[in-house]
N, C-alpha and C positions, 0 to 999 in steps of 0.2 A: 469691227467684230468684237463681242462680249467675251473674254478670258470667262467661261465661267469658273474654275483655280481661286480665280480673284475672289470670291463673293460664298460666302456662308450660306447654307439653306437654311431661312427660319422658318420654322415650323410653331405651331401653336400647340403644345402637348397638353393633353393627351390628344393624340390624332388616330386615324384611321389609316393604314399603312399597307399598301401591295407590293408585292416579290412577286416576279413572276419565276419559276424552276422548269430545268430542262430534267426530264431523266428516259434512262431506256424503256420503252414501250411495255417490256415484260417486269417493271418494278412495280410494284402494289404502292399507288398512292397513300396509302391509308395505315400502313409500315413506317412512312416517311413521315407522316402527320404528326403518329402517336409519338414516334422516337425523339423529332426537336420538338412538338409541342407539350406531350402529354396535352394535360384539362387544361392548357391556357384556350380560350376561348378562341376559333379563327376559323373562316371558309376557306375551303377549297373550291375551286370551280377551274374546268377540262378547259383548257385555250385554243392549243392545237395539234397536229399529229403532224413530222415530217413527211417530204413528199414520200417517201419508202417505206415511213411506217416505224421507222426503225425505234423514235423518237417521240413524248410528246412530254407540250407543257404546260405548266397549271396556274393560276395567280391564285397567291396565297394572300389574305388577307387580314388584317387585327388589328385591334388598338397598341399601338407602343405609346410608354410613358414617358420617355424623353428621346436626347440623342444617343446616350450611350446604350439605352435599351435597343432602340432603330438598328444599328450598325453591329449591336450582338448577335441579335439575330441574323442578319445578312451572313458576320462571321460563319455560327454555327452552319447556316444550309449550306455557306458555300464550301464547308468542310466534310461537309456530308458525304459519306463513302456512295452512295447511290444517286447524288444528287452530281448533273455533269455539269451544269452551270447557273446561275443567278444572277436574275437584274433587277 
């Protein structure tokens, strides 16, 4: 089996970059957008709603220019006071 631990991700920057976020049903996506994006250029697109509703989540999408760009952004959403989790 592959340690993946062991192995670096390369990437070819500037690339095209998805997050996918979980948040509660009753948050305005578009709250979440402006706040960690402001004008940086990125979609949003609806993924799924949990089975109750309670839940849904969105893949966010955008160009990052390296790795420490990649991994800030991950930080910030995943510090996100309305944001319940990120992958």
């Amino acid at each position: 089996m592959i340690d993946l631990n062991q192995h670096k991700l390369e990437l070819d920057y500037p690339c095209s970059w998805k997050y996918k976020i979980v948040i509660l049903e009753s948050v305005n996506i578009k709250y979440i957008s402006k706040d960690v994006f402001g004008e940086r250029d990125h979609k949003v697109k609806e993924s799924n709603v949990s089975k109750k509703g309670k839940f849904k989540s969105y893949s966010v999408e955008l160009i990052v220019h390296n790795e420490d760009d990649r991994k800030e952004i991950y930080k910030v959403l995943g510090e996100h006071k309305e944001i319940k989790m990120v992958l």
